[in-house]
C-alpha positions in Angstrom: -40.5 -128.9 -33.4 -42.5 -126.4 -30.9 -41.2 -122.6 -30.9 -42.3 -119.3 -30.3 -42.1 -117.5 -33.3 -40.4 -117.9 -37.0 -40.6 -115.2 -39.9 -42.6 -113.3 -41.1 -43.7 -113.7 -37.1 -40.2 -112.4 -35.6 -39.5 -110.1 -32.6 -36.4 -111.6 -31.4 -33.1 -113.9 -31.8 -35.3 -116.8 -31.3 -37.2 -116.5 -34.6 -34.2 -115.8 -36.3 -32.4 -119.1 -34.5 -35.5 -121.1 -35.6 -35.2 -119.9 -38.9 -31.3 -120.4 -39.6 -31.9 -123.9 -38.1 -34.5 -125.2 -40.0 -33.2 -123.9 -42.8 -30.0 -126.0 -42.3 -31.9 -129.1 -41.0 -34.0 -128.5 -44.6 -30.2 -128.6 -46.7 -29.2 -131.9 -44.7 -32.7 -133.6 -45.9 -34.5 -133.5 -42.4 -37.8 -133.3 -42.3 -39.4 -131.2 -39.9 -43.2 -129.8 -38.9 -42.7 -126.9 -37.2 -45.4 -125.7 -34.6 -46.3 -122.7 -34.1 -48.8 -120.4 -31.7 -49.9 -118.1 -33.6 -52.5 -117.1 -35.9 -51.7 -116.7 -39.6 -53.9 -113.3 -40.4 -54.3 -112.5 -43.8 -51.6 -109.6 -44.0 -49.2 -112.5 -43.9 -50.5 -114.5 -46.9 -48.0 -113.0 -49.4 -45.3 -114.6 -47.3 -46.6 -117.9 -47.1 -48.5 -120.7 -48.8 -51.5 -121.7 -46.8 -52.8 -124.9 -47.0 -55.8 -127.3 -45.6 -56.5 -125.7 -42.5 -57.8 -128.1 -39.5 -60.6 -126.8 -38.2 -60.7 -129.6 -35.3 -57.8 -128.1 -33.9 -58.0 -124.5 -34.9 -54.5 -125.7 -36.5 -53.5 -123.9 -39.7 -50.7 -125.4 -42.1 -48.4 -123.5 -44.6 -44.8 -123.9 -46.1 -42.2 -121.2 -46.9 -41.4 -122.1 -50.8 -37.2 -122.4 -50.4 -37.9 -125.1 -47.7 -38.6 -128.1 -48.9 -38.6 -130.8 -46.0 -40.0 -128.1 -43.3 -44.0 -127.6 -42.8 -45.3 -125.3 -40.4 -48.5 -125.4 -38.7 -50.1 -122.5 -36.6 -51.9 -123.1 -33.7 -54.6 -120.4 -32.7 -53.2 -118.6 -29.9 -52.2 -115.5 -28.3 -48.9 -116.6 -26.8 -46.2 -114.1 -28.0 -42.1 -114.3 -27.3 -41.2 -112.4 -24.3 -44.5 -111.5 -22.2 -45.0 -111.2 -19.1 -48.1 -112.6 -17.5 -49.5 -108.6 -17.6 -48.3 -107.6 -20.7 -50.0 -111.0 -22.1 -53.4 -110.2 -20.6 -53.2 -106.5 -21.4 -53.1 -107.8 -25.1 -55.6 -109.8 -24.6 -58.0 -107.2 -22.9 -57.0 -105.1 -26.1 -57.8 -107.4 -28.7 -61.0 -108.5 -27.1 -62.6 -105.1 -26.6 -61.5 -104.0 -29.8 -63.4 -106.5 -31.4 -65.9 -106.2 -28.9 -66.4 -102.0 -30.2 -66.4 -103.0 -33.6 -69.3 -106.0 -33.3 -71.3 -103.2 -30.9 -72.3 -104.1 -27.2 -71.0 -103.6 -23.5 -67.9 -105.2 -22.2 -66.7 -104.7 -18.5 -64.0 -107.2 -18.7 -61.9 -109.2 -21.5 -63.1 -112.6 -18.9 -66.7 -111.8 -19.7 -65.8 -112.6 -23.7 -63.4 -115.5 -23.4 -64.4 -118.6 -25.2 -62.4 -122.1 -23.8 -62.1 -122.8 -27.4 -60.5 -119.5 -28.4 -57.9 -119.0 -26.0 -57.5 -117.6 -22.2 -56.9 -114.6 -20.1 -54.6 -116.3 -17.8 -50.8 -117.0 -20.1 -49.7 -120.0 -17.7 -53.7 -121.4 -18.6 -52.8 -120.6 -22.5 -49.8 -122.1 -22.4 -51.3 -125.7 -21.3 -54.4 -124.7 -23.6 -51.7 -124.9 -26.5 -50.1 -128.1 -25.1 -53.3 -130.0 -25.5 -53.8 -128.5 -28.8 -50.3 -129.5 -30.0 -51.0 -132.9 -28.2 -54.2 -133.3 -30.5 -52.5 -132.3 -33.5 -49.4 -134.2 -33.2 -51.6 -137.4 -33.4 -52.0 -137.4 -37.1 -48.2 -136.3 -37.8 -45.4 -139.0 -38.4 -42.1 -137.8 -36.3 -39.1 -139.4 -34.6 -38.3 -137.0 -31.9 -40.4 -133.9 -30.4 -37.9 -130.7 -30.1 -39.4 -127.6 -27.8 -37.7 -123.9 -27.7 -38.0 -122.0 -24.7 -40.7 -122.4 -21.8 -43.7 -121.6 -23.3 -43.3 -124.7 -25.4 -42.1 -127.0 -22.8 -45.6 -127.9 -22.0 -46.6 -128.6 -25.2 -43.3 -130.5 -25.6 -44.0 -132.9 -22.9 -47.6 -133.6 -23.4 -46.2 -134.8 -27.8 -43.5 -137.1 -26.4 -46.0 -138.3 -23.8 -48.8 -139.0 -26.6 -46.3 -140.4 -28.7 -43.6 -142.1 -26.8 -41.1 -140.2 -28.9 -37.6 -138.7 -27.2 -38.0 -135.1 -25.7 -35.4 -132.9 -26.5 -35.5 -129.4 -25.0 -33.2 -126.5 -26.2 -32.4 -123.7 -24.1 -32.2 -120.0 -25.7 -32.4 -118.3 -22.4 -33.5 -118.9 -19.1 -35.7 -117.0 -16.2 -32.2 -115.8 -14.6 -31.5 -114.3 -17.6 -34.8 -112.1 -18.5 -35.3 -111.4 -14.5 -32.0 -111.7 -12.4 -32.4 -112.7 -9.0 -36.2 -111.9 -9.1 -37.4 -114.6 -11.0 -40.8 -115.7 -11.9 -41.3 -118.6 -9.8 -44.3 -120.5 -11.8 -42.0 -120.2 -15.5 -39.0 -121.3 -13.3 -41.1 -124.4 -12.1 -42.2 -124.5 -15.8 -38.6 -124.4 -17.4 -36.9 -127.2 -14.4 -40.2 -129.6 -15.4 -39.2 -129.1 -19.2 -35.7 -130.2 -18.6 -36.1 -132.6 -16.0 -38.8 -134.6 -18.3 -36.6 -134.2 -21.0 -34.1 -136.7 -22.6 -31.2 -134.1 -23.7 -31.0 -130.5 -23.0 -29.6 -128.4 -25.6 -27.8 -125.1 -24.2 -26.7 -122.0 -27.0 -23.3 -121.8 -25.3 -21.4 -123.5 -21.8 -22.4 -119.8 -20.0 -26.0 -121.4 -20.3 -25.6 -125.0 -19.5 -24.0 -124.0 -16.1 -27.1 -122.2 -15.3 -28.8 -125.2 -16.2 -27.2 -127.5 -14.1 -26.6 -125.6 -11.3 -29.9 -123.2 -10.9 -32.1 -126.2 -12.0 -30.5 -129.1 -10.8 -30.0 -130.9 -14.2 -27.6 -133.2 -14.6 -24.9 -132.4 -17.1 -24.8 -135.6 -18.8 -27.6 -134.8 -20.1 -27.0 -131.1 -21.2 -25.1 -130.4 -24.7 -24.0 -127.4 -26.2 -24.6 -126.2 -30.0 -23.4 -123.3 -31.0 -25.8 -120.9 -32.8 -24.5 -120.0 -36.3 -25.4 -116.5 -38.8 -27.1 -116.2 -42.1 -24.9 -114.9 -44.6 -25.4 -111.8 -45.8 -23.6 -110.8 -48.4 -21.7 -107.1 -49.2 -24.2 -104.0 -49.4 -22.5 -101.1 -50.8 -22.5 -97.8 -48.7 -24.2 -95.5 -50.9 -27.2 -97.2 -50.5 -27.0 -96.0 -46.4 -27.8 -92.3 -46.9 -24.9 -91.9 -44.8 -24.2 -88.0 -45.1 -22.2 -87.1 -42.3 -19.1 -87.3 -40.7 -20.4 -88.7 -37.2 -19.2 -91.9 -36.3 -22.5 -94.0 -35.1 -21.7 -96.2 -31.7 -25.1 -99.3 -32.6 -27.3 -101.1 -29.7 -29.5 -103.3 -31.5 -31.5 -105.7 -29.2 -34.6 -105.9 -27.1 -34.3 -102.4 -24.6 -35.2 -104.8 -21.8 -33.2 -105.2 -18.1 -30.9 -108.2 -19.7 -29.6 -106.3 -22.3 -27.9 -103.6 -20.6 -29.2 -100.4 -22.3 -28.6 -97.9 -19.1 -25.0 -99.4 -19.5 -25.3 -98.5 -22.7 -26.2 -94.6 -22.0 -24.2 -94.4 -19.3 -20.7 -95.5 -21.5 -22.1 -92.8 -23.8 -21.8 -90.5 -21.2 -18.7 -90.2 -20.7 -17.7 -91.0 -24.4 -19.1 -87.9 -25.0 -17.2 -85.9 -22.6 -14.0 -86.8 -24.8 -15.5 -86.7 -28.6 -18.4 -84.7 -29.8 -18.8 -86.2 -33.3 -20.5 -89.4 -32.6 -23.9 -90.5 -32.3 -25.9 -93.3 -30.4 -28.5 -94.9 -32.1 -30.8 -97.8 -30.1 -32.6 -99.9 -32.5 -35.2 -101.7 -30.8 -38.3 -102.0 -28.6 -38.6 -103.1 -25.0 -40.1 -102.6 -21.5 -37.4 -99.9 -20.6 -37.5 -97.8 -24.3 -39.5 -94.8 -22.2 -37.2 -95.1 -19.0 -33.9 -95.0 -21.4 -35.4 -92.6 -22.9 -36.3 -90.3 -20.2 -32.4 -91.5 -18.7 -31.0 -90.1 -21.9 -32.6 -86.8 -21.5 -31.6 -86.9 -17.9 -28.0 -87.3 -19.0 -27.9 -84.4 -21.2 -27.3 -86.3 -24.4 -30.8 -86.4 -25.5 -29.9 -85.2 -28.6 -27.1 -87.5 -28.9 -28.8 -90.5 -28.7 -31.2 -91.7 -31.5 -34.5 -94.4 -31.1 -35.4 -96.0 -34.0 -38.0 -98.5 -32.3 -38.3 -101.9 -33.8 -36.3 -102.8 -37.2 -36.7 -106.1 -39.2 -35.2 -107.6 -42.9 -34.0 -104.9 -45.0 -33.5 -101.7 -42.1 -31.5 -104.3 -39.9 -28.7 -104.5 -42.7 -29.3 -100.7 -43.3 -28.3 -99.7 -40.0 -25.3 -102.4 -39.6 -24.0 -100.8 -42.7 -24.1 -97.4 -41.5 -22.8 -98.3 -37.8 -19.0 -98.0 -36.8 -18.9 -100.2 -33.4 -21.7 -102.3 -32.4 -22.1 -102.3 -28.5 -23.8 -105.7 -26.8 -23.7 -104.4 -23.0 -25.8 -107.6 -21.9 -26.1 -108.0 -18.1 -27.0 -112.3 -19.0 -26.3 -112.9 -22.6 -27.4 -116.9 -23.3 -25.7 -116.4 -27.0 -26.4 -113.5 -28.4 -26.4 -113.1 -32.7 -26.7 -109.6 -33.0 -22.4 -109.3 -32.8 -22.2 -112.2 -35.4 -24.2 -110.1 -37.9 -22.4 -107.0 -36.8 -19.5 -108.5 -37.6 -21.2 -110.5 -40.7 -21.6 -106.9 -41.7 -18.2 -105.8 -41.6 -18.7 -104.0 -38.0 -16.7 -104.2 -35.4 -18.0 -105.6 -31.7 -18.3 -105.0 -28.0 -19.6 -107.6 -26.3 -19.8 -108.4 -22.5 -18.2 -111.4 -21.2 -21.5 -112.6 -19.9 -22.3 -113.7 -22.4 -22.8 -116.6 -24.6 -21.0 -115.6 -28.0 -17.9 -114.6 -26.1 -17.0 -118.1 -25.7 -16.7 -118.4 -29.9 -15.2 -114.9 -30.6 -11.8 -114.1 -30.8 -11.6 -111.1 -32.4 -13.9 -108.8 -30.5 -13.6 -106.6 -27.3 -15.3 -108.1 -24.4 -16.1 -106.1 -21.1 -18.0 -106.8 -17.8 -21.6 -105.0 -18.3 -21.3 -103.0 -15.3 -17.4 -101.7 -15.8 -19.1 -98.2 -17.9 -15.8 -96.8 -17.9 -14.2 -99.3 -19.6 -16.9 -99.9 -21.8 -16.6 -95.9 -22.7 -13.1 -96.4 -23.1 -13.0 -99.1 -26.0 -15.2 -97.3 -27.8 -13.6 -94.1 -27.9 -10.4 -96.9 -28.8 -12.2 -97.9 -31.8 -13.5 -95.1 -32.7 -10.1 -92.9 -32.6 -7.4 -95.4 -34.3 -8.5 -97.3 -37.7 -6.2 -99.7 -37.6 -7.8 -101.0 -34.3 -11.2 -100.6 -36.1 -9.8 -102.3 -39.3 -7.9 -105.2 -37.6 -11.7 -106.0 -35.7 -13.9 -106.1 -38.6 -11.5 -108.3 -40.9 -10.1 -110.7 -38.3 -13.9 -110.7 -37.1 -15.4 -111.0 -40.3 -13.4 -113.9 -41.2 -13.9 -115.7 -37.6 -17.8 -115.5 -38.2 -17.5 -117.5 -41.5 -16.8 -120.6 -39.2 -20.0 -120.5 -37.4 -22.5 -121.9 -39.5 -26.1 -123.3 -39.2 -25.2 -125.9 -40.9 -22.9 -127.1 -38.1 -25.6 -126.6 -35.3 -28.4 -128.8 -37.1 -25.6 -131.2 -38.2 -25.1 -131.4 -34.0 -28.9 -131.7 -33.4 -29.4 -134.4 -35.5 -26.0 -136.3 -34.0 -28.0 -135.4 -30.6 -31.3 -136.8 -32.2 -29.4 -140.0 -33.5 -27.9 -140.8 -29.8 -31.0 -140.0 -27.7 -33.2 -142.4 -30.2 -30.1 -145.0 -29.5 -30.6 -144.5 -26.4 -34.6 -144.6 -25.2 
């Protein structure tokens, strides 16, 4: 299995997919070597167990202690989820004169320093780079099928199942369309068709993506099945343990502040929410391309001090700030799944989520809205937020709908996919 990222390395739903998969796949007895491209730095080595690292392939290998049939190895790169081709060699221009000031010496450029073996400035040359690696390091591993997340690992995905004449399955978490609209990136579109024309089966998170697999990339659908994405359990928290110590109501956007979730949607609603009701507050939690512009837009709107930034939360503040939220707002302009709501609701909050998106195929229970319709977004949540029993019937009904969506069930439907493409090749 090739993704992106998987805890303690998380900045998105993707980790968090990986993780709730693997972790099921684990339960049902699969066993699974999980690639990463990353570099395990020594801040992480209270979270995992590292073991026998491979210098041939700059390849590191660890496993998480509650997973017993899942082994991870790292493979030294600089490939993060979510970058652009700037933002990637920006980081990598960091990074290199960074280490560059500290070891003494002139730089000019971040190209004078780059080593073949250590990785490159260009991302689309990286990702290849960590194809081959993954090729090279897939030789001495014992697998059945080769299963790639996302773009940046479809490379890597075909070059195993090419090596090793094993099945190619490629599993969808969001597309081009989605991060970009109409202005996509044409080389990662090229990228993302190759990965699911070479592929065997196509796994989408939800029917809203398999149509845009089939008809922006020309895939057949025989080929393309849905599984659901599922939620980790959390258990109760008690309040106390919020700090809550007011009597605002708190309206939640928790997500990447980036074009495809929506967050000028999200200020906008808030608006005009505001111009009815005075005792509620906004709070984004979350870090993004736009943070500074819907920043600047919230001052603009004259609700600066209305609307709260928290920057990026993880573990323990995620389930901090569910607790103390009343609504949870998904405005998503193209939402492939989306499991923020089904922790909202896992958290006994009740949702607003648009109807592009993913997770309003598998929710009952929860208010859906077109991302652009801001007045009707405003005027649920002022709904919620005025009459309890609204609020009250959403959480429970919505609470006990997200029971049924387990991980379980999605790597139980993986490995029936697995079964029938090795029947099948």
């Amino acid at each position: 299995m090739l993704g992106w990222e998987f805890p303690p390395f998380i900045s998105g739903g993707l980790g968090t997919a990986c993780y709730g998969l693997t972790r099921a796949m684990d339960q049902l007895g699969m066993e699974v070597t999980f690639v990463l491209p990353k570099m395990v730095e020594q801040t992480y080595a209270t979270h995992v167990k590292l073991l026998s690292p491979d210098s041939r392939t700059s390849a590191a290998s660890f496993k998480i202690d509650d997973l017993k049939n899942v082994k991870f190895c790292t493979i030294g790169s600089a490939l993060q989820p979510y970058s652009t081709p700037e933002t990637y060699h920006q980081r990598i221009e960091g990074t290199l004169r960074q280490k560059h000031l500290i070891g003494g010496g002139n730089v000019r450029s971040a190209s004078q320093l780059m080593d073949s073996k250590d990785y490159s400035t260009d991302m689309y040359a990286e990702v290849h780079r960590y194809a081959a690696m993954a090729a090279e390091l897939a030789q001495d591993r014992q697998f059945e099928v080769v299963h790639a997340h996302d773009w940046m690992t479809y490379p890597a995905g075909i070059a195993v199942a090419a090596m090793s004449g094993r099945p190619l399955i490629v599993h969808v978490h969001s597309t081009e369309f989605d991060r970009s609209g109409e202005h996509v990136n044409q080389m990662i579109y090229d990228i993302e068709r190759e990965g699911m024309e070479r592929a065997d089966k196509v796994i989408t998170v939800s029917h809203f993506t398999r149509n845009i697999v089939i008809s922006r990339y020309g895939i057949s659908g025989d080929k393309v099945e849905v599984v659901y994405n599922g939620v980790e359990r959390n258990g109760s928290w008690p309040l106390d343990e919020t700090g809550i110590t007011t009597d605002e109501k708190i309206v939640l956007f928790l997500g990447r502040i980036t074009m495809q979730k929506g967050p000028e949607y999200f200020l906008q609603a808030a608006k005009k929410v505001l111009g009815v009701m005075d005792n509620v507050k906004f709070v984004m939690a979350g870090s993004g391309d736009l943070m500074h512009r819907s920043i600047e837009m919230a001052a603009e709107l004259g609700i600066g001090h209305k609307v709260l930034f928290t920057g990026f939360l993880r573990g323990e503040d995620v389930r901090k700030i569910y607790r103390m939220a009343d609504l949870y707002v998904m405005p998503s302009v193209s939402e492939p799944f989306g499991i923020a709501p089904l922790e909202a609701l896992d958290n006994d909050v009740p949702v607003i989520i648009s109807k592009q998106s993913g997770v309003a195929e598998v929710l009952t229970h929860a208010l859906k809205v077109d991302f652009w319709d801001v007045n009707e977004i405003a005027n649920k949540i002022i709904a919620v937020l005025k009459f309890p029993p609204l609020q009250m019937t959403l959480r429970s009904h919505g609470n006990f709908e997200v029971r049924r969506l387990r991980w379980k069930d999605a790597a139980a439907k993986c490995a029936k996919i697995y079964g029938e493409t090795l029947v099948s090749v």
